[in-house]
N, C-alpha and C positions, 0 to 999 in steps of 0.2 A: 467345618472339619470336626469329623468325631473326637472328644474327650479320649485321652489314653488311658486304657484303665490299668496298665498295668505302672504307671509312671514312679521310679525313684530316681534320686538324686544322681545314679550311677548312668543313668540310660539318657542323661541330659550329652555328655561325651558322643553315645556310642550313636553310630551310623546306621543305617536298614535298607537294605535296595530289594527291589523289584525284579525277581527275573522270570524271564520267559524261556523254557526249557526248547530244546529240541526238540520234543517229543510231542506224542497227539496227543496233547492235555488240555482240557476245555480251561483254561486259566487264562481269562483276556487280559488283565492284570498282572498276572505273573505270579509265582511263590515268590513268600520271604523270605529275606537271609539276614544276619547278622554283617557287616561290611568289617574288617578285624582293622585292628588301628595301624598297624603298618603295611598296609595296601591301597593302592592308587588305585581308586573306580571313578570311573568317571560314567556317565549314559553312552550310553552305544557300546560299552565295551563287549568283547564275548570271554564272559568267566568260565570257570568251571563248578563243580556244585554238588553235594552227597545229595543224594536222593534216595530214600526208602528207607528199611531199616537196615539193611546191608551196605546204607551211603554210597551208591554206585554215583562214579562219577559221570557228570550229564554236562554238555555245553551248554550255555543260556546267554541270554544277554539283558544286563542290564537297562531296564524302561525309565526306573526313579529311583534316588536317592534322598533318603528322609532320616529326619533327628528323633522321629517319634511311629510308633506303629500303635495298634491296637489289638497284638497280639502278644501275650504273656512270653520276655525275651526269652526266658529258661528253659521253653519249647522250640527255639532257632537255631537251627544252625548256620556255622561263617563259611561264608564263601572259600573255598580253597585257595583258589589262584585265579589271576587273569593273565589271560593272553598276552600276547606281544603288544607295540604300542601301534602298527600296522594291523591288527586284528579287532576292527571297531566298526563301528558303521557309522556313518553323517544323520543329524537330525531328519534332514527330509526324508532321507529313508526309511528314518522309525515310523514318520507319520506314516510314509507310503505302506510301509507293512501293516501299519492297523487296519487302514482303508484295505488293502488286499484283506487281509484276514477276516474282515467284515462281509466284502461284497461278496468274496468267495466262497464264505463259508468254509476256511480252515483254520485249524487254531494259530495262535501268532509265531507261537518256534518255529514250527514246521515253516512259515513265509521267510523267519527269519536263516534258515537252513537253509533255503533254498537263495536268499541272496547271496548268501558267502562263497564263494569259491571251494569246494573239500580240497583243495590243494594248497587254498590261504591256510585255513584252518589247521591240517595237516603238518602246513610248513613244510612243503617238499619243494626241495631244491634248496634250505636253506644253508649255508655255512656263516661259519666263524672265519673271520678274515684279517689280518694283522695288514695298519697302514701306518705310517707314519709320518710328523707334522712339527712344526716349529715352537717347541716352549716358547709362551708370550713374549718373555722379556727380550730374547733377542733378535726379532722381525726387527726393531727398528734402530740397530748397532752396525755398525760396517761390519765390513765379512773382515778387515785389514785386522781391524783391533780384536775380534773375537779369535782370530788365528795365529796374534801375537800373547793373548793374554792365558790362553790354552794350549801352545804349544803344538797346534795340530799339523800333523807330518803329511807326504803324499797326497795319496785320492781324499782323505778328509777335507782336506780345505775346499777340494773341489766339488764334493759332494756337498759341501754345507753352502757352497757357494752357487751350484743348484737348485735349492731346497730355498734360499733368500728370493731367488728371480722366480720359482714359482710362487713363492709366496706373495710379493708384487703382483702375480698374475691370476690369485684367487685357486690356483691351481695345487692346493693340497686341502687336505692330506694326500698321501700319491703308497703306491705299493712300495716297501722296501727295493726289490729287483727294478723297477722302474725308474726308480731314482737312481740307483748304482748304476747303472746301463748307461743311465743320460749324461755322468758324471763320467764315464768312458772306464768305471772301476768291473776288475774282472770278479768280484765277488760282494755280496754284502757284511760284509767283514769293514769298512768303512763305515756303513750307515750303524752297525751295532755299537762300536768305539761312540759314534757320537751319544748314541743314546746314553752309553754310560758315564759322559761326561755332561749331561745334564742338556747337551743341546738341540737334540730332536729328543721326541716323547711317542713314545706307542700307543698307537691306538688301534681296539680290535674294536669290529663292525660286525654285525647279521646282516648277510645280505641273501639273494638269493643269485643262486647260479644253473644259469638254462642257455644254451644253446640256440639262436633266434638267425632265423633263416627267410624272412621275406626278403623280397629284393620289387626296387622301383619299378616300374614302367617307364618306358621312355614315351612320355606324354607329353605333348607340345605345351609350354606355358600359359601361351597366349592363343584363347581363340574366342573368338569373337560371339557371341548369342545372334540369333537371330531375333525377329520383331517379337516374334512368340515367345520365347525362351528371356526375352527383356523383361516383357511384361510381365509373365511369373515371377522374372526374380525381384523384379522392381514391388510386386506385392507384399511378397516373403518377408523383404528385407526390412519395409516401412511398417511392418506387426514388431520387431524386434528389439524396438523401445517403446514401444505400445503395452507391453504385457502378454498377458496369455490370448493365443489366437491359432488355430487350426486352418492350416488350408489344405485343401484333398487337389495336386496335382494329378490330372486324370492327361495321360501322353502316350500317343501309341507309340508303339515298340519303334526304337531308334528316333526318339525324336530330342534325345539331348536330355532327358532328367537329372542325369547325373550331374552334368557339366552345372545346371543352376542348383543342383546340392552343395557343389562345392564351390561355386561363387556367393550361395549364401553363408555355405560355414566361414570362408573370409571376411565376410562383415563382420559375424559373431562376431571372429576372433580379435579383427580390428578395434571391435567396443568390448575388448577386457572380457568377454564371456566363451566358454567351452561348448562343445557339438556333440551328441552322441549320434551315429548311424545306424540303423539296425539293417540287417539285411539277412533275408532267409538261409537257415544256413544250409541248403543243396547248393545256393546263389554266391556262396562267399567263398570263391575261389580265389587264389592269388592274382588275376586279372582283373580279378571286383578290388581286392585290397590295396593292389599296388598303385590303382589312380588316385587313390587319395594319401597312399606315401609319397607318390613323387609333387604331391603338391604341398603337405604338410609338414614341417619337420619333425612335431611332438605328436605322436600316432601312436595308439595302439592297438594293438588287435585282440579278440576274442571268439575262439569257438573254439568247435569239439576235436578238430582236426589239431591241436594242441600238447604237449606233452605236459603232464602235468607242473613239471616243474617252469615251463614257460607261462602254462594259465597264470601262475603264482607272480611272474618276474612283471606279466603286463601286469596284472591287478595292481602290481605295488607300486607299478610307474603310475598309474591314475589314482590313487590313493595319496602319494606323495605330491599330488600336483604337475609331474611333468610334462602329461600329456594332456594335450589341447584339445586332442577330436581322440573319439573311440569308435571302430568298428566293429561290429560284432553281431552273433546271434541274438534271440531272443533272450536270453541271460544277459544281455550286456546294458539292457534297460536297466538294471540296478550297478552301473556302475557310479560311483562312489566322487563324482567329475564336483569341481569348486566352481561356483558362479558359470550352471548349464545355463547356458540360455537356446540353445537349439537343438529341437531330435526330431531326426530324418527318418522315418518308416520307409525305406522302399519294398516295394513289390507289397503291397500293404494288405492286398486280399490272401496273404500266404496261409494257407491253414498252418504251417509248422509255428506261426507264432503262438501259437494256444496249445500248453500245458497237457498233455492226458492223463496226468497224476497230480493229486494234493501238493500245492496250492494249483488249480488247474485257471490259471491265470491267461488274459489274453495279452501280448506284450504291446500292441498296437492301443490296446485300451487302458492300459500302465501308462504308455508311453504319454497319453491324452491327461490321466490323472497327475501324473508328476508334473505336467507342464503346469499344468491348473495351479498346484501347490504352491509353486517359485514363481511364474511367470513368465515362462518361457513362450517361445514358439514350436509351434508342432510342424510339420510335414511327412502330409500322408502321401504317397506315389506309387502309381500304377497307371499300366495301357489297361490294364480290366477291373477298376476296383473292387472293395467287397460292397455286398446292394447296401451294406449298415452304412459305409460311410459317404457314399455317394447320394444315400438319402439324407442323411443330415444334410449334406451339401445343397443339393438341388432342389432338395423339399420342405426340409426344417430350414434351413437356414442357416444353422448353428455352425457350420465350418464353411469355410471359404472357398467355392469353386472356381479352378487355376485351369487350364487348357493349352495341351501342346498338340494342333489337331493334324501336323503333319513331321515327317521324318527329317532331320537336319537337310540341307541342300538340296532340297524340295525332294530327294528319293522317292519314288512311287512307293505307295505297300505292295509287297508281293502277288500276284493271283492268283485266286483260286479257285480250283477248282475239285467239284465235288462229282465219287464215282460209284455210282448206286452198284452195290455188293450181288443183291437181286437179280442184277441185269449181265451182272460178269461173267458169267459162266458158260453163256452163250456165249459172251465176246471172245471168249477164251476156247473155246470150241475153233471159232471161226477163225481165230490168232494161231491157233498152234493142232487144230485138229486133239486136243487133249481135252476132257471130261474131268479130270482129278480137281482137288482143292489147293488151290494157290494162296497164298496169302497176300500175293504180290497180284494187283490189277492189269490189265495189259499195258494201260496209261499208264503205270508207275514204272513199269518194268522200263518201257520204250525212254521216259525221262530220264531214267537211272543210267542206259546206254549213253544218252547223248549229254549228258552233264559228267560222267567218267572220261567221256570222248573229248567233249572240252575242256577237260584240266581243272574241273571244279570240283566242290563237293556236297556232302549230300546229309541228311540228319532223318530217321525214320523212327517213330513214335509209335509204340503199345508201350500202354499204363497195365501192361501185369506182367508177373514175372516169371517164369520156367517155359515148359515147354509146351503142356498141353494140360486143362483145367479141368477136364473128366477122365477117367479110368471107371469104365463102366462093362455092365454085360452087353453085348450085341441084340440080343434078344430083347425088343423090344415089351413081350410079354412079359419075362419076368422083373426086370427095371433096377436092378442092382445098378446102385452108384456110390466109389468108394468116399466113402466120407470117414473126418479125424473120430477119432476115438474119444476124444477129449471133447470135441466142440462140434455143433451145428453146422458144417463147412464142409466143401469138397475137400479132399486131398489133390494137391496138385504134383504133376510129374513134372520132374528133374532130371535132364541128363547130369550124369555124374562120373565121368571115366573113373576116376579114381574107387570107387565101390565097387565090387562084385556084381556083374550084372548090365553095369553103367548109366543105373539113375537109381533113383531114388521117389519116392515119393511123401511130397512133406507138408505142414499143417502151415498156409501164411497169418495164421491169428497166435498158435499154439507155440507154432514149431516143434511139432510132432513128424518123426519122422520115421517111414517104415518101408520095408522092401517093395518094389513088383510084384504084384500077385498073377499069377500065370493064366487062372483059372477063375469064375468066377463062382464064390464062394455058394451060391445057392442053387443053379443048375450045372454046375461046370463046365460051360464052354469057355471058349479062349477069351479073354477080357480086349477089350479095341480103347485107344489110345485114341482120344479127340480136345480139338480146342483148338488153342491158342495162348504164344508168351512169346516174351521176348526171344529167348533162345529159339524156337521154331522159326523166326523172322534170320536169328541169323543164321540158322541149316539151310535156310531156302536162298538168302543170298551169296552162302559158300558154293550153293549148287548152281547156282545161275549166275553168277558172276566170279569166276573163281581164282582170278588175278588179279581181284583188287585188293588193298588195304582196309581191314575192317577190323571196329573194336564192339564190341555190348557193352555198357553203362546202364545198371540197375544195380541194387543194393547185396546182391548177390555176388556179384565180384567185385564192388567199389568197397572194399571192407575198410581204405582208412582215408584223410583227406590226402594222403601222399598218391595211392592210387590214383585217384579222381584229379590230381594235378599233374601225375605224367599222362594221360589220355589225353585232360585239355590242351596242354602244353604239344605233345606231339600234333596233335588236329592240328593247331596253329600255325605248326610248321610246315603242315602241308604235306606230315609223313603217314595221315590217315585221311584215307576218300571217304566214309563214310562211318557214321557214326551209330549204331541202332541203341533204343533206350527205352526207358520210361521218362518222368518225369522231370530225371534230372537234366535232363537234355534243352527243358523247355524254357529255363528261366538262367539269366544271367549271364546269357555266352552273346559275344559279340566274333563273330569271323566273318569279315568280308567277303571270302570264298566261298558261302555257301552258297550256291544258288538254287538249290532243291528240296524241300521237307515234304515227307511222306506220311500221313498218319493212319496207321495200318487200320484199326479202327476207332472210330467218335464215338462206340454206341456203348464204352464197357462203363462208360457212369451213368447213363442217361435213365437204365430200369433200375438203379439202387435204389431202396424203399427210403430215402432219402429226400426232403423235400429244399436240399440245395445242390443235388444231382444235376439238374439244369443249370446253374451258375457254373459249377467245376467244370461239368464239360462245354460251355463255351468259354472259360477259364484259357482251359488248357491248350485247346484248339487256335487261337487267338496269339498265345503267348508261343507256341511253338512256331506257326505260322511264320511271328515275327521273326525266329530266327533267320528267314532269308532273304535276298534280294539288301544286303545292306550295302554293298557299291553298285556302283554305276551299269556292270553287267547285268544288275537287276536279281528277278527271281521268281519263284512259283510253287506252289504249295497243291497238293494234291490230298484232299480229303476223302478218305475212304469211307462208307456207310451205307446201312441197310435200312436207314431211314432220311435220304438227302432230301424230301419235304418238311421236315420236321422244322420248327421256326426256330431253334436254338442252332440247328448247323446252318440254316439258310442267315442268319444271320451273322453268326461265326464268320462264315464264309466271307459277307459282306463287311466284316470290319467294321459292324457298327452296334458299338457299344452302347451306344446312348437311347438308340432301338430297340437292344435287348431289357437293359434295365428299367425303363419307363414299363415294357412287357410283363416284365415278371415281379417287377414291385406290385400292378395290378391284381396279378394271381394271387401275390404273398396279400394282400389287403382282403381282399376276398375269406381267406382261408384264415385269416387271423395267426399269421405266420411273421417270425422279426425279418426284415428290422419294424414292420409297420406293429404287431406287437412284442411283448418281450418274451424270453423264456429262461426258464430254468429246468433240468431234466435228474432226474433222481434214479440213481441204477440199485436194486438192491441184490445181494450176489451170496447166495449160498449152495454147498455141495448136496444139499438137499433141495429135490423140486419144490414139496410140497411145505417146506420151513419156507424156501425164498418167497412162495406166494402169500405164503400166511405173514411174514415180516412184510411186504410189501401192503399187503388189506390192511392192517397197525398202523402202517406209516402213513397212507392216504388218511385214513378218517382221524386220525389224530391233525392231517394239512386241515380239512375240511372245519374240523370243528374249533381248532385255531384263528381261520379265516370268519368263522359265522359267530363267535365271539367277539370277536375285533373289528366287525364288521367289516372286512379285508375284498376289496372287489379281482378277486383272482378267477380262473378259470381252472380245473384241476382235473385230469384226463387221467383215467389209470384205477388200477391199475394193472399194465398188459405185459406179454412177453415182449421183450427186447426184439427185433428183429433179426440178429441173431441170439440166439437163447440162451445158448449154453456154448461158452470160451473156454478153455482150460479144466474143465472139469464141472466148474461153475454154472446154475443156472442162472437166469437175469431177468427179472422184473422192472420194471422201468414206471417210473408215476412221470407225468410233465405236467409245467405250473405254466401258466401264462397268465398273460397280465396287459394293462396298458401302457405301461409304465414300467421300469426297473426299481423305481421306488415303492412301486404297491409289492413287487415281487420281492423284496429285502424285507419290508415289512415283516411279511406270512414267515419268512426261512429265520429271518431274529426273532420272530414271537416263541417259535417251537426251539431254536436253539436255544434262548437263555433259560427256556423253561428244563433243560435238557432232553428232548426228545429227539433232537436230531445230531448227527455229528457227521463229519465225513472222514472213515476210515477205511479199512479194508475189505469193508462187508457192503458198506452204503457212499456208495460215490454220486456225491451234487455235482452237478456240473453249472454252474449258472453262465449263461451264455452259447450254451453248447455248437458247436459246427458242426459236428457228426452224431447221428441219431441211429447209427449203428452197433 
């Protein structure tokens, strides 16, 4: 330990912590503060703190507390204040923030800001609450002598004489009004006399007050595992006093994952230890939440569909210890749970679990590192894994492969079938004598009849959203196509009733938004309206089927979770036939009654300059699929596409996962693409072209000459325009690191950050791990 140089006799008393600010400040360590002699710090707290020379107040949190620094104290300033005694974080979590703040490359506030809640911090929802509770001495006096030696008249006696049997019962403090009520006194006028003769005592609490609205399922208690669904759990369960262990359950759609989630969070809970669940949050509807309330008692939930003051009330129930199991988005990896011993990833390959802003964290590889730390067990699940963790599984080794290879009660998977787009136009010719553009197949159309006919219903998939993705000139010659003002991108058309006109036309990267242009700006002829979106799918099934019950589900008009759970909720009920979507459609719905999915088309991920385009789209093809045929009536899935040869939808098609990935691990080897090597991708983003080029040449040969100093075996590409360029205004440079290893690649990124050359802020976003290369 370093000598203090500034050491007198006065500085032996005084305290010095460690904080880590909110703010992008390369301080892996933290600033010092002065800690003042009548304040309670303890590590994990979240203080407050003057910063600068105007002392603006800053949140931080305390890392260390020490009796001695090496910094002259007459240059320190003391901490202000700290937070409440609920506003702190647990040791693992500090460590886990270093380890983020390291792998990530972001500074440590920032990790730390993003585990807290703003509505912990904020304290919204909180009140001041008056209860009252029995002065010690007289719990253990009869109520006969306390009411002869006091003289107490009426409802007194009887109110005190309530206030003795809850106290027997553990059951105070209790609200004034509650007590009076239960004593059959028409006022608290009773409970205030006692207080002022010394026999209850007031006590006021901060608690929080939020309005909490889930409600159970009526889930049967008891049901039985199949052979499959034993053996997983029976694996799961025998790692859970073993220490830390990973297992990748890989189940196709409907085949019970759930059911051994929650028969393994009962063991946990059995052996004294706590669960967290993550589940994506398109996927965490009240139908996902409520099977694990009605088997739980101590639950809490987490995500964005929340009000704030209820984000606040669950935090405080997990923080306090009450609850046992936590459900939750990606944020809900840093909940704050005593003696975790189990976290459940479902739907694991979700890209929402991965961050797009500082700390741009993956929550499924949190989820892996926190286990590490304690000892817990992991479970990763999915019918389509991501290839990262499926190769650890099946090729390294390192995680445990679990296998559910059929649907509960042996249910068939759905069939399907695929309908070349190419070839449809002629069918549709010969269907209907009509030439025009359909979006609907004749095979889709015909299935649509006869599942409306039989009282079932139906779920149809486009992953984009409006109504048509060009506004162009007709004129081939001249080649006008409206694009954003802002960004690299088309403009895409919106019907809009409520505007002038009745759409709109708007940026999906910007959200820039701007009128219909009538004419097209360079030869002026009339402008023509082409594509495809959701909305188009649902004008054409308003037109051809125009008695039925139909909703759209895309981000367009699902604006809060309340939305998104009266749609599910009505489906349910059987008061919507048919459901049209994007992607939220595909993941997390169980309805028995569906026996139809349609996917208008396979092909809108498959040309992204993207080289996990081919995993998403047999992703998503796969996972919607599943939504059908889940009773007895069975089911059938109709894939539409203009490439039905392609090996990603013939395999799609075939439900076989294990087919696919063995395939495309291959490629990724080849190509020297993750999971077989690693990456890291560096954006850099300026309002100027030729500044973001020239900042991006600086930043490569500064990697380069890092790595050939260090002798660093990385591979460094770059550096080139973004594939899309320019977002918001911004152009975008892009360098990528790869590597063999994630340790060669931390390496190169900690050589140039501690040197300071690299930071990730507003201008230069690292992404390490990236899933999108767009």
């Amino acid at each position: 330990m370093t000598a203090n140089l500034f050491h007198d006799d006065a500085d032996d008393a005084r305290r010095f912590a460690q904080v880590a600010l909110e703010r992008g400040l390369e301080k892996p360590g933290g600033l010092t503060y002065i800690v003042p002699d009548d304040l309670d710090v303890k590590v994990g707290d979240r203080v407050m703190v003057p910063l600068g020379r105007k002392d603006q107040a800053v949140g931080g949190y305390v890392l260390e507390i020490t009796n001695h620094t090496d910094i002259d104290p007459s240059k320190l300033k003391p901490i202000a204040s700290r937070e409440r005694d609920t506003v702190n974080l647990t040791d693992d979590l500090l460590e886990l923030a270093r380890w983020i703040s390291r792998y990530y490359c972001c500074t440590l506030g920032m990790v730390f800001a993003t585990m807290l809640p703003a509505a912990v911090k904020r304290g919204t929802g909180l009140v001041r609450k008056k209860y009252v509770d029995l002065h010690d001495p007289i719990a253990t006096v009869s109520l006969a002598s306390i009411v002869e030696q006091h003289a107490l008249r009426g409802k007194q006696a009887d109110v005190l004489g309530v206030a003795l049997e809850l106290s027997r019962q553990n059951k105070l403090p209790i609200d004034p009004k509650t007590l009076a009520h239960k004593a059959g006194a028409k006022s608290t006028s009773p409970v205030t006399h006692l207080i002022d003769k010394g026999l209850l005592k007031e006590i006021v609490k901060t608690e929080v007050r939020a309005v909490w609205a889930e409600h159970a399922a009526d889930v049967p208690q008891s049901i039985t595992l199949n052979a499959d669904q034993h053996q997983a759990f029976e694996a799961i369960t025998s790692s859970l006093d073993d220490g830390f262990a990973v297992n990748l359950l890989h189940g196709v759609t409907g085949s019970g994952k759930t059911e051994v989630y929650i028969r393994a969070i009962e063991r946990a809970l059995a052996a004294g230890k706590s669960a967290i669940v993550l589940v994506p949050e398109i996927a965490l509807t009240p139908q996902t939440a409520a099977r694990f309330i009605s088997r739980f008692k101590h639950v809490a939930i987490l995500h964005s569909g929340l009000t704030a003051a209820q984000r606040h009330q669950q935090w405080g129930l997990i923080r306090d210890g009450w609850a046992q199991v936590v459900v939750g988005a990606r944020s809900a990896i840093f909940a704050p749970m005593n003696n975790l011993g189990l976290i459940v990833v479902d739907e694991e390959h979700d890209s929402s679990y991965k961050q797009d802003q500082a700390p741009r964290y993956h929550a499924r590889d949190v989820a892996v590192k926190r286990a590490q730390m304690i000892g817990a067990t992991v479970v990763l699940g999915s019918a389509t894994p991501s290839l990262e963790s499926y190769y650890n599984a099946a090729q390294r080794g390192v995680y445990k492969l679990l296998s559910l290879p059929q649907r509960v009660s042996k249910l068939p998977l759905p069939k399907v079938e695929l309908v070349d787009l190419m070839d449809e136009r002629r069918k549709r010719f010969e269907y209907t004598g009509s030439r025009g553009y359909h979006l609907l197949s004749v095979q889709l159309e015909k299935l649509l009849q006869q599942t409306f006919k039989d009282g079932a219903q139906a779920m149809l998939l486009l992953n984009r959203r409006g109504f048509a993705n060009y506004i162009a000139c007709p004129d081939h010659r001249c080649g006008w196509v409206m694009a954003c003002e802002h960004c690299d991108a088309n403009m895409v058309y919106h019907k809009e009733p409520t505007v002038p006109g009745g759409a709109i036309v708007r940026c999906h990267y910007c959200g820039f938004e701007n009128r219909v242009p009538k004419l097209c700006p360079v030869c002026e002829k009339k402008v023509t309206i082409f594509g495809l979106g959701t909305q188009r799918v649902e004008h054409e099934i308003s037109r051809k089927f125009p008695d039925i019950t139909m909703r759209r589900m895309d981000s367009d008009v699902m604006r809060t979770a309340t939305d998104y759970q009266k749609i599910l909720d009505a489906f349910g009920r059987g008061e919507i036939q048919l459901l049209v979507g994007t992607q939220m459609i595909a993941k997390g719905l169980d309805f028995p009654n569906v026996r139809l999915v349609g996917v208008i088309s396979a092909d809108t991920a498959l040309s992204l300059p993207d080289f996990r385009s081919a995993e998403r789209t047999f992703q998503l093809v796969c996972q919607v699929a599943g939504r059908s045929g889940r009773s007895a009536g069975g089911g059938r899935v109709v894939v539409q596409t203009f490439e039905p040869n392609h090996p990603v939808i013939q395999l799609a098609a075939a439900h076989d996962y294990i087919g696919f990935a063995n395939e495309e691990l291959t490629h990724r080897g080849r190509a020297e693409l993750p999971p077989i090597a690693r990456m890291a991708r560096i954006v850099v983003r300026n309002e100027n072209a030729d500044k973001a080029t020239a900042e991006a040449d600086e930043l490569t040969c500064t990697l380069r000459r890092a790595a050939e100093t260090s002798r660093i075996d990385t591979r460094i590409v770059g550096p080139l325009p973004a594939p899309i360029a320019r977002i918001g205004g911004y152009y975008r440079m892009q360098v990528e690191i790869k590597a063999d290893t994630a340790a060669v690649i931390q390496q190169l990124l900690a050589s140039v950050r501690d040197a300071g050359l690299l930071r990730s802020d507003a201008t230069t976003a690292v992404d390490v791990d990236p899933i999108s290369l767009l």
